[in-house]
N, C-alpha and C positions, 0 to 999 in steps of 0.2 A: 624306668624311663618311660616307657611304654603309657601305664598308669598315672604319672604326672602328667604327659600330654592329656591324656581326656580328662582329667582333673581340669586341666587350663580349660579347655573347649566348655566343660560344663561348668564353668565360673564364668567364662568369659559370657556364654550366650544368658545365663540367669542374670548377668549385671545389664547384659542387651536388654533383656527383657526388662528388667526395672526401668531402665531408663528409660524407657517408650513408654512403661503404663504412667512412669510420672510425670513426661511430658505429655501426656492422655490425660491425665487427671487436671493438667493445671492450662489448659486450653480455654481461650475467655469465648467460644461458643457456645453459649448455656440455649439452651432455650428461650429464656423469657429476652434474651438478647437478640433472638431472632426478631422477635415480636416487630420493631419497628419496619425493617426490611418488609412483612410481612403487608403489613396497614402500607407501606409506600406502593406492593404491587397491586392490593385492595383500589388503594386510592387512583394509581394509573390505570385502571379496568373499568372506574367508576367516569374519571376522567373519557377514556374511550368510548365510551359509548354501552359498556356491559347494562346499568342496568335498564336501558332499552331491550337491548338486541342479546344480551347473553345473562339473564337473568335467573334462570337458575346455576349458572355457575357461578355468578356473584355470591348469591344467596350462601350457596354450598360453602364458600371460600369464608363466607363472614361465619356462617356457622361453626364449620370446624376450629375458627379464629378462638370463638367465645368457647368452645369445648379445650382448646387448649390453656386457654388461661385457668378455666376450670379445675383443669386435671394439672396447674402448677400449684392451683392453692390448696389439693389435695396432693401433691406431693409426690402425683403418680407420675415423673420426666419422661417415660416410656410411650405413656399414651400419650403427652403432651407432642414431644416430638413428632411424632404421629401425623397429631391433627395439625403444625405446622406447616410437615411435608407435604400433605393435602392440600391444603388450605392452602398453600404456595402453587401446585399444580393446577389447583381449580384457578386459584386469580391469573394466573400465567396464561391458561384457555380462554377466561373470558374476556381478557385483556386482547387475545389474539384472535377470538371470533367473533367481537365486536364489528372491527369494522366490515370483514366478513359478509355478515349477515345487514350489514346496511346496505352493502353493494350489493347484494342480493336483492333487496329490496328496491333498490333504487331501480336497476336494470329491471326487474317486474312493473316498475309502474312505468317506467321508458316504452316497455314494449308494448302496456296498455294505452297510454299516449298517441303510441304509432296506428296503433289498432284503429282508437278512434278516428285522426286523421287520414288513414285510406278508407273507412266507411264513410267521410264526410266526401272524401275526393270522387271516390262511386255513387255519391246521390247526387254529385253536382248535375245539371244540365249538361248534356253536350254541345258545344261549338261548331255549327256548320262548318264547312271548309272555307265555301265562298266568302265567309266573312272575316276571315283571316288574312290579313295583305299584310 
């Protein structure tokens, strides 16, 4: 009796177990199925402003793009995956430090602006009082 139960338990978890690696195997998440997702976060980081302001991770994000297509039409899913995950990382950064670093830049030349405006306001001439009514 004893022996029949664990009989069941290890039938029952080997049939678990199939049945997971076969819904594993037939999962329409392939890689090269990533790919567009991919080019859509490329393109929103291109759209942002990346290849201004966050140019080497555009760059990055394009390159591991084209290493992943590579490494599909060599066969290696491993490495390709890889360069997706990257390449997804990197375009997500420079999508998100795009505007970032424009507002960085912006506020830099605000405050040069201001700079020059109180050195013109300290060369002006001064205003007697008496002539002030």
């Amino acid at each position: 009796m004893k022996r029949n139960m664990i009989s069941l338990y290890i039938v029952t978890g080997l049939a678990a177990m199939g049945v997971c690696m076969a819904a594993g195997c037939a999962t329409q998440d392939t890689v090269s199925s990533r790919f567009p997702k991919l080019e859509e976060n490329i393109s929103a980081a291109k759209t942002a402003g990346a290849g201004v302001y966050a140019p080497y991770s555009l760059k990055s994000a394009e390159d591991k793009l084209e290493s992943a297509r590579s490494a599909v039409r060599s066969n290696d899913m491993v490495s390709a995956s890889r360069f997706v995950d990257e390449a997804m990382v990197d375009a997500d950064y420079a999508r998100a430090k795009a505007p970032t670093e424009k507002a960085k830049l912006d506020a830099i030349q605000l405050r040069e602006t201001i700079q020059v405006l109180r050195n013109e306001i300290t060369r002006m001439p001064s205003v007697p009082a008496s002539s002030i009514q």
